[in-house]
RODO-2510 file (C-alpha; in nm, 4 decimals, decimal comma):
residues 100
     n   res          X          Y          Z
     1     x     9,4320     0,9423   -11,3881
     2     x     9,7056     0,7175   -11,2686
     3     x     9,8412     0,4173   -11,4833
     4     x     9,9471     0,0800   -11,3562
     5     x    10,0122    -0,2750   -11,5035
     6     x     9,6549    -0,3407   -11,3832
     7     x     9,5206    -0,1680   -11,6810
     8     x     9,6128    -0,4524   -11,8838
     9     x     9,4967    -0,7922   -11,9620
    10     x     9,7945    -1,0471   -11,9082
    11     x     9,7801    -1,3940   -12,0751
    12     x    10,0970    -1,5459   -11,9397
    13     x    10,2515    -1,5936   -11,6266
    14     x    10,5900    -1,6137   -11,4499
    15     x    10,6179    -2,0135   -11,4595
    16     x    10,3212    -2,0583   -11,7434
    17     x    10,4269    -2,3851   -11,9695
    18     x    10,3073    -2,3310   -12,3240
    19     x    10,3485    -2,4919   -12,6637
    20     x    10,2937    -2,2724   -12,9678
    21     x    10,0296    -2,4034   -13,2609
    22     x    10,2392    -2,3754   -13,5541
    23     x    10,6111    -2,4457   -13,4130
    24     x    10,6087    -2,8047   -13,3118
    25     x    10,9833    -2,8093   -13,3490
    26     x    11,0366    -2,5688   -13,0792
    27     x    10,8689    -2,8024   -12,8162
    28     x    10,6950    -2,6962   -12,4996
    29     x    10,8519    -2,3313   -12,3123
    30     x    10,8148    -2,2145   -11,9580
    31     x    10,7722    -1,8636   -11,8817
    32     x    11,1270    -1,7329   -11,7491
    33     x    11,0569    -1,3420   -11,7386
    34     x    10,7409    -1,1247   -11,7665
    35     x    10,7933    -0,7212   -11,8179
    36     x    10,4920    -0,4851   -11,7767
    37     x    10,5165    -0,0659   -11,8700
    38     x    10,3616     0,1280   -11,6309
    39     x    10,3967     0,3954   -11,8703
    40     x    10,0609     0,4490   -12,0804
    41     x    10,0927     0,3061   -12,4534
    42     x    10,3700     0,1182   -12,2770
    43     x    10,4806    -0,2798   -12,3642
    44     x    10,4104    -0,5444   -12,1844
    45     x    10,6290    -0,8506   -12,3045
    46     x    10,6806    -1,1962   -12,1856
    47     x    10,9510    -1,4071   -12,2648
    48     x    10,9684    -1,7836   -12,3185
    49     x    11,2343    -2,0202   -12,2871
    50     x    11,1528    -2,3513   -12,5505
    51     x    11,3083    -2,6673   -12,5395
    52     x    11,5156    -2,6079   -12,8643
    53     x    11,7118    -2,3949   -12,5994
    54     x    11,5740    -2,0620   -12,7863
    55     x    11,4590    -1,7811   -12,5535
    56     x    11,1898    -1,5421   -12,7553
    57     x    10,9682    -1,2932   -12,6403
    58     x    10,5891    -1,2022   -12,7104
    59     x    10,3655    -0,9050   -12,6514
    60     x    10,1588    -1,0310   -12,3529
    61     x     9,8750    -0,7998   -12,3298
    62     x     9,5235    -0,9730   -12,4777
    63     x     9,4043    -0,6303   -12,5841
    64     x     9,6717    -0,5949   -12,7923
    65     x     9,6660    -0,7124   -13,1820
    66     x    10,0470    -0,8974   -13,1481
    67     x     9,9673    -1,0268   -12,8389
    68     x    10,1009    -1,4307   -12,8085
    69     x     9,7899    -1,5909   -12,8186
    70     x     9,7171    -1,4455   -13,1851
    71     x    10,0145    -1,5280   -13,2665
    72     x     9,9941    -1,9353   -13,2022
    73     x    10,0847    -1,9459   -12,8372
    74     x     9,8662    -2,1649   -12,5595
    75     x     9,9270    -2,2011   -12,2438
    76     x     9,9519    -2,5907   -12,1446
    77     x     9,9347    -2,4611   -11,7276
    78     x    10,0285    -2,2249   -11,5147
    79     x    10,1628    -2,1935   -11,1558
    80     x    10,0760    -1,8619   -10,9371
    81     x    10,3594    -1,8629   -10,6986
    82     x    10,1289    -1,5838   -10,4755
    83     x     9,8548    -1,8834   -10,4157
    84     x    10,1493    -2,1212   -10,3308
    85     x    10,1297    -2,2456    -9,9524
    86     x    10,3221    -2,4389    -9,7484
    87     x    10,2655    -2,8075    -9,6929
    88     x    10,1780    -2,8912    -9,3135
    89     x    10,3476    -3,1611    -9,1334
    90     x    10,1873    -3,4461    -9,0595
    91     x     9,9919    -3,5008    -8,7549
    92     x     9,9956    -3,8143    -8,6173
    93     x     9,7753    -3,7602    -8,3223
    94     x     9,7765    -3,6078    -7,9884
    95     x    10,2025    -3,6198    -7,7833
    96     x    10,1413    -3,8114    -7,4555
    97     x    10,3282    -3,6154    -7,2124
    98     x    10,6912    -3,7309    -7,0919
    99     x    10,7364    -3,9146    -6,7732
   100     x    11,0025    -3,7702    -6,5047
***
């Protein structure tokens, strides 16, 4: 059987904003690095940089009985860079050809 980082339930993601429960004084953090074991019985850590200027890092895996969300942190809302598309210009209507 092969192992891969799909095997696991993630809670946050790369640009996630969250606020933890309990630490008001830490303010809200952004997600600034996720890390995922493809080992089996591997980690799978997140880590969080807060607006006291503290980066600190959670387990990330919801099947997992540390994982973040136990311990007090929410996610406020996320960004998935993957879904991300480009704007289109703005069409204003059909060119009328050039005169020569």
């Amino acid at each position: 059987m092969e192992y891969s980082a799909k095997d696991k339930r993630i809670y946050l993601h790369l640009g996630d904003r969250v606020t933890h429960m309990w630490r008001e004084e830490w303010g809200e953090g952004a997600v600034v690095e996720e890390r995922t074991s493809v080992v089996p019985g591997g980690t799978c850590l997140v880590r969080v940089l807060f607006e006291d200027g503290q980066q600190r890092t959670f387990n990330n895996d919801l099947d997992h009985e540390q994982c973040c969300y136990v311990f007090g942190v929410r996610r406020k809302w996320s960004f998935d860079a993957s879904q991300w598309e480009p704007a289109q210009a703005a069409h204003h209507g059909a060119r009328k050809p050039r005169l020569r």
